[in-house]
C-alpha positions in Angstrom: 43.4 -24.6 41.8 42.2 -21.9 39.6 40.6 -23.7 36.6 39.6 -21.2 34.4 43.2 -19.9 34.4 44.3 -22.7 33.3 42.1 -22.7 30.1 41.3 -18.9 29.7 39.9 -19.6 26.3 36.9 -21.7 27.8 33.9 -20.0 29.5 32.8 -21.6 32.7 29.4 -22.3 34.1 28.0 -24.0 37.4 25.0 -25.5 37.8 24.3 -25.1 41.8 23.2 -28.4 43.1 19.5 -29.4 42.2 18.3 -25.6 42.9 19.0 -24.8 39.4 21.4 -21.9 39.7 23.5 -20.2 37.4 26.3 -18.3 38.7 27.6 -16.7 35.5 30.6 -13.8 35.9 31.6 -11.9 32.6 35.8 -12.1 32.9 35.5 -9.7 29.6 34.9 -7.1 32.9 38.1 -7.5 34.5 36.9 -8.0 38.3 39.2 -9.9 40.2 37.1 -12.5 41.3 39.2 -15.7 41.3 38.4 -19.4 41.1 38.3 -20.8 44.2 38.4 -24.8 44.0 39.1 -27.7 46.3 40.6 -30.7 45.3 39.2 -33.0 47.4 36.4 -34.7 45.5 34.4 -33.8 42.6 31.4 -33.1 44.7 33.2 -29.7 45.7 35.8 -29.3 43.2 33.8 -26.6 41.3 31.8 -24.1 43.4 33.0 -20.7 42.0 34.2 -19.5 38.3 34.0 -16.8 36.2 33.0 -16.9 32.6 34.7 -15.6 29.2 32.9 -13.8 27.1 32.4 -14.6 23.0 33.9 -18.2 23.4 32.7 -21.3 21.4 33.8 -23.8 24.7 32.6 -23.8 28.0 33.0 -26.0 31.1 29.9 -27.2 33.1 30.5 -28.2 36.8 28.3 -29.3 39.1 28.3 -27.0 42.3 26.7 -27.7 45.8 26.3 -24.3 47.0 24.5 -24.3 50.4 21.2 -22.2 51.1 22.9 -19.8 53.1 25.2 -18.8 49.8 22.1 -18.1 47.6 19.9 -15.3 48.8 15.7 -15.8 48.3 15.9 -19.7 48.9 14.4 -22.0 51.5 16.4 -25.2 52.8 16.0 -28.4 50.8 14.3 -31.7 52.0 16.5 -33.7 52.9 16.8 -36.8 50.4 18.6 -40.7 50.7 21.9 -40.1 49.4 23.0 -41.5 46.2 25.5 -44.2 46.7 26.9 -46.3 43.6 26.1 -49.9 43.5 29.7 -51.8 44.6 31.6 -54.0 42.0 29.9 -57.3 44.2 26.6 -56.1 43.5 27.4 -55.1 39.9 28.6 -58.5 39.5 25.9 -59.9 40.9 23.8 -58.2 39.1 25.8 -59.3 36.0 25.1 -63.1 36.6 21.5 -62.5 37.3 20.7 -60.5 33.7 22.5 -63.1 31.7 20.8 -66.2 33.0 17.8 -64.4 32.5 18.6 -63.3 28.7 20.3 -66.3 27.9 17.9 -69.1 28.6 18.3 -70.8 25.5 22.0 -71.8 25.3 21.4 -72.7 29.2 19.1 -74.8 28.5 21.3 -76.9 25.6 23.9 -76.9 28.2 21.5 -78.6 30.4 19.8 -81.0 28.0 23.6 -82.4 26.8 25.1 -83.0 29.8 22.3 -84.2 31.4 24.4 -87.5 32.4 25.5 -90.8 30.5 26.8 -91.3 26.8 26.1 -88.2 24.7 24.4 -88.2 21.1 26.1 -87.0 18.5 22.5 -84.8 17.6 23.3 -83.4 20.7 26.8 -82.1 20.3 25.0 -81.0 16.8 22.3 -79.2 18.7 25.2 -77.0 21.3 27.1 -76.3 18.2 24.0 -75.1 16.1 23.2 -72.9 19.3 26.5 -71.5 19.5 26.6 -70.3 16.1 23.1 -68.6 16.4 24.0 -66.9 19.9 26.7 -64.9 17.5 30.2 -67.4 18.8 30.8 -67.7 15.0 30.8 -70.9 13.0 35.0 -71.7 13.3 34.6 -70.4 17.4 31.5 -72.4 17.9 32.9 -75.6 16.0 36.3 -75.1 18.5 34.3 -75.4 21.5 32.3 -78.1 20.6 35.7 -80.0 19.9 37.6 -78.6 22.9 34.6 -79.7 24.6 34.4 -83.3 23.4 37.7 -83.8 24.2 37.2 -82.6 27.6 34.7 -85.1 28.4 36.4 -88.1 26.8 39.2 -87.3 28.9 37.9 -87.2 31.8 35.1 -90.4 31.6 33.1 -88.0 33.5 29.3 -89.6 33.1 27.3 -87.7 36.1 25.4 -84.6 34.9 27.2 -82.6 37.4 30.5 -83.8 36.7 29.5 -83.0 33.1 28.5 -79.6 33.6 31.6 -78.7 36.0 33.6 -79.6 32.8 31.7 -77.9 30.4 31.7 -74.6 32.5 35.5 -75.2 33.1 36.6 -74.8 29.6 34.4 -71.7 28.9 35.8 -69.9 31.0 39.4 -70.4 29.9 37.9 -70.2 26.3 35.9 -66.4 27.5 38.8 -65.4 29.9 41.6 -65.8 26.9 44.5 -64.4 29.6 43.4 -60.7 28.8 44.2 -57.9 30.8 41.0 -56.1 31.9 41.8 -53.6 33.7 41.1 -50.1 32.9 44.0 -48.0 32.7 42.7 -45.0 34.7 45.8 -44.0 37.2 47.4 -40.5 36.5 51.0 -41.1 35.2 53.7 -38.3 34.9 51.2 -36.1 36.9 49.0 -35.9 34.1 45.5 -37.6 34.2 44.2 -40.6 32.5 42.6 -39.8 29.3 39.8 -42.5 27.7 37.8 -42.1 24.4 35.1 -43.7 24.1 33.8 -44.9 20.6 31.7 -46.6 18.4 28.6 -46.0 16.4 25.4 -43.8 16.6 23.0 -45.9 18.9 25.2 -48.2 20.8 24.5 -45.9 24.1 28.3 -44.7 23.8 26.9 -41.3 26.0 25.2 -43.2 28.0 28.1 -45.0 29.0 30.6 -42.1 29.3 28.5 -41.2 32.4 27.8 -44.4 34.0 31.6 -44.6 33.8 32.2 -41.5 35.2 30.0 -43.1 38.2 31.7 -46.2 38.6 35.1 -43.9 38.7 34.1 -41.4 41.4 32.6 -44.5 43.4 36.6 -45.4 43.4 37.0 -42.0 44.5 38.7 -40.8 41.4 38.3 -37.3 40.5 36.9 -37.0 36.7 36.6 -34.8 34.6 34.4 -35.3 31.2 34.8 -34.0 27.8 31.6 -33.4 25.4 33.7 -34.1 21.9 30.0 -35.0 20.6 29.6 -31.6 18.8 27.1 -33.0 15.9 24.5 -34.6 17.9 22.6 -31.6 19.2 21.2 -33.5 22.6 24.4 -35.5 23.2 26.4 -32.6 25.3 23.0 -32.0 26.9 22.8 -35.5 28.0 26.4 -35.9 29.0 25.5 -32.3 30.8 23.1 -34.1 32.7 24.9 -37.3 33.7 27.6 -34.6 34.7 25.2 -33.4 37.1 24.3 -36.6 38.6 27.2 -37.9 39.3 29.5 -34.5 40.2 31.3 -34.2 37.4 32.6 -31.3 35.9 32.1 -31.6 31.7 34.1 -29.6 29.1 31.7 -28.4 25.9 31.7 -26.8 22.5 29.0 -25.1 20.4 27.1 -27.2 18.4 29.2 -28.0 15.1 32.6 -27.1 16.3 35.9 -28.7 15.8 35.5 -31.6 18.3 39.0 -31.8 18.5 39.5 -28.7 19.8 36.7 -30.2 22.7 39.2 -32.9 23.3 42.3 -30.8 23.7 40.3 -27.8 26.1 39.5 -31.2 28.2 42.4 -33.2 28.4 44.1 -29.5 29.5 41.2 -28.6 31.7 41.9 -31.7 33.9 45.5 -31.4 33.7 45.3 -28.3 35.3 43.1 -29.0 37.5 44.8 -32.5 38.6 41.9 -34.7 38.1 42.6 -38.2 38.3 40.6 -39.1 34.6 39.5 -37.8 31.7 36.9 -39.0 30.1 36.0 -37.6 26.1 32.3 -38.9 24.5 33.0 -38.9 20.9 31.0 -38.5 18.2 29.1 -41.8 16.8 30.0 -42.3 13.2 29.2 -44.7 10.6 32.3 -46.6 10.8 31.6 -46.8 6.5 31.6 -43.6 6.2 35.9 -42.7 5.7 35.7 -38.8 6.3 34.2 -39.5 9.8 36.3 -42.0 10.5 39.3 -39.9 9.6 38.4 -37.0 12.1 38.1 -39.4 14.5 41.6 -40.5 14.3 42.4 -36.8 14.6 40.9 -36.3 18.0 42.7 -39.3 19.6 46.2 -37.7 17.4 44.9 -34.3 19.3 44.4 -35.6 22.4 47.4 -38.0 22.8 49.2 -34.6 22.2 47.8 -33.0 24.7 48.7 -35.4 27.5 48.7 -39.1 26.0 45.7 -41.8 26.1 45.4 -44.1 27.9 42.3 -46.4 26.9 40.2 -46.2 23.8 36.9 -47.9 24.6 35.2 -49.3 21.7 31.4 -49.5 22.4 29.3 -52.1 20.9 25.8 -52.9 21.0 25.8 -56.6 21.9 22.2 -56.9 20.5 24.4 -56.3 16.7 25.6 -59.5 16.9 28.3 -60.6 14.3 27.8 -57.0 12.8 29.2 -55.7 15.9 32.4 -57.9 14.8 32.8 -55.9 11.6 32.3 -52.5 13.6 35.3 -53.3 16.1 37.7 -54.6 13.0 36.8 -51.2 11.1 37.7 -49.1 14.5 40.5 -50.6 15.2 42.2 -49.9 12.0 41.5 -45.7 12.7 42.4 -46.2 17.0 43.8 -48.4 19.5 41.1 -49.9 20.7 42.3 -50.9 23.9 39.2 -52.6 25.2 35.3 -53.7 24.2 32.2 -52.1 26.3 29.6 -54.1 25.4 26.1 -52.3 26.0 22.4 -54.0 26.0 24.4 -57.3 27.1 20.4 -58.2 28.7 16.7 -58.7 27.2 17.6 -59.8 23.4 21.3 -59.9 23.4 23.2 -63.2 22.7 26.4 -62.9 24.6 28.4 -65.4 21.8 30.1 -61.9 20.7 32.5 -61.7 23.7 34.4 -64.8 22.5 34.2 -63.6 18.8 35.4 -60.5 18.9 38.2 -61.3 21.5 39.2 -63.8 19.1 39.4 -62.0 16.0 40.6 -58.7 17.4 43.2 -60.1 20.3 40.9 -57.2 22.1 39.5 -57.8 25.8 36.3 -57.4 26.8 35.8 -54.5 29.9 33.1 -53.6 30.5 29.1 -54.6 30.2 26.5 -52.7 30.4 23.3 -54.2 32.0 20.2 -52.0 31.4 19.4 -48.2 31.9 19.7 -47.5 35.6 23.2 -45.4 36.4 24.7 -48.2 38.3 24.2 -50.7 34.9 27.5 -51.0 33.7 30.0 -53.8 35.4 33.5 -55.0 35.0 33.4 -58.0 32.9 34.5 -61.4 34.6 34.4 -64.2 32.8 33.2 -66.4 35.6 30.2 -64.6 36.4 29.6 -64.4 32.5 29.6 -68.2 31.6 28.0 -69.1 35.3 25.0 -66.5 33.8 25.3 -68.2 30.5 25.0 -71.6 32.1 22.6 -71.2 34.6 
């Protein structure tokens, strides 16, 4: 499909495969040199365009020319190709960084149902530990009770028995019957649009792209929109995670209307019939109101351009309860649809999930692990309390 006839107001450039190669065409010139685009993956979607001239927007795709197409080059070594972690391993790796990050409220666990009658200083202890891994003093103080109750019940004594409970009932207390699937199918032939949001420093960009990867690795074709037009590096760096992962990204100059970014995008991959849209926005103070208001007008932009589907709120899970007051303050400007909780390893408590699915009725998606490009999982919350506990 011919993409840049679909959106003849954004100029088009392709970055050819690792070589470094710009294949930039003036349209202002008139030659009839048409798109020519497969829509079988992203990895080959975007191998030709031409560019318009004097434009503030412009599309970067990834392209993976061969050496025969580009004159003066020498064949490539040959390197391992890139494959995405699966969900198992993600999930596996997700239970391995919480036990390692969480050692503390593991090791309460452990020291109160260690088998026989429990001390009252030690439900104390698990409820002081609760509140400081950032549950919140009226969550904390439910699942102490919930828990006491639990074990009465039962007349469970053994330390296994005991521990069986105790993970029991945290995972109906994490799991909360949310839905946590991300809405990412094409409806109405039109693709899936997701904003991400949330303030400066929660690795919101960072994210865009490692979800981009997990997408593609479910062989869905994305397409990414750079709506970040204040932070000089951030279309840079989505750019680059474009590159990676081949997928093609949507910019504007720096200081434009990112609105504008998020329409040209959300059309972009109508046209061009990919599968998802994903649109990085700006990170904001959420104290600040006039930032906060333009927000809410590129969601009202972009819902008009071909609906939304998600609204992913991302958190730094190292905030703790401040992160609380973030998601309450977004949630009044968008539909926050679901939490991506980011540095959920090293210093991070974990007691947010239950806290902010409480107060917010809001699920929990998605976590992210660490920096490598395959560090973001689906959240379960079996694997999360089995890390918690272990």
């Amino acid at each position: 499909m011919d993409l840049s006839s679909a959106v003849p107001e954004i100029a088009i450039v392709i970055v050819a495969g690792g070589l470094g190669f710009l294949a930039l065409r003036n349209s202002s010139s008139k030659q009839t040199n048409p798109v020519t685009t497969e829509t079988r993956s992203n990895a080959s979607k975007y191998q030709s365009s031409k560019v318009v001239s004097d434009t503030t927007s412009s599309v970067v795709a990834p392209a993976h020319s061969t050496e025969s197409e580009i004159s003066g080059t020498s064949p490539s070594p040959k390197v391992a190709e890139d494959v995405p972690e699966s969900l198992a391993q993600r999930s596996g790796k997700l239970r391995d960084r919480l036990g390692r990050s969480q050692g503390s409220l593991g090791q309460v666990f452990r020291q109160v149902f260690t088998g026989g009658a429990i001390a009252e200083s030690a439900w104390q202890d698990l409820e002081d530990t609760l509140i400081v891994s950032d549950l919140g003093v009226l969550a904390a103080s439910d699942v102490v009770t919930t828990l006491r109750a639990a074990v009465k019940k039962s007349g469970a004594v053994n330390a296994d028995e005991l521990h069986t409970i105790a993970k029991s009932e945290l995972i109906k207390l994490v799991d909360g019957g949310f839905d946590r699937s991300l809405n990412t199918k094409r409806q109405n032939d039109r693709p899936a649009v997701v904003l991400t949001v949330g303030v400066n420093g929660t690795g919101k960009t960072t994210t865009t792209g490692k979800l981009a990867r997990l997408l593609t690795a479910e062989d869905k074709d994305v397409l990414m929109g750079a709506a970040d037009t204040f932070r000089a590096a951030a279309a840079e760096q989505l750019i680059t995670w474009g590159e990676r992962v081949g997928v093609p990204v949507v910019r504007g100059a720096e200081g434009s209307d990112p609105a504008s970014v998020a329409f040209e995008a959300v059309t972009a991959g109508t046209e061009a019939e990919v599968d998802v849209v994903l649109i990085d926005t700006a990170g904001r103070l959420h104290t600040k109101q006039g930032l906060m208001d333009e927000l809410g007008k590129v969601y009202r932009v972009a819902s008009k351009a071909g609906g939304v589907a998600e609204v992913l709120l991302v958190i730094d899970a190292t905030t703790g309860q401040n992160g609380l007051m973030q998601a309450k303050v977004f949630s009044e400007v968008v539909p926050v649809s679901g939490v991506v909780l980011s540095k959920l390893d090293g210093t991070a408590k974990g007691g947010i999930v239950v806290a902010i699915q409480s107060e917010l009725g809001v699920p929990v998606k998605l976590v992210g692990l660490g920096e490598g490009p395959d560090d973001l999982a689906p959240f379960d919350p079996t694997d999360f309390v089995t890390g918690l506990l272990s």
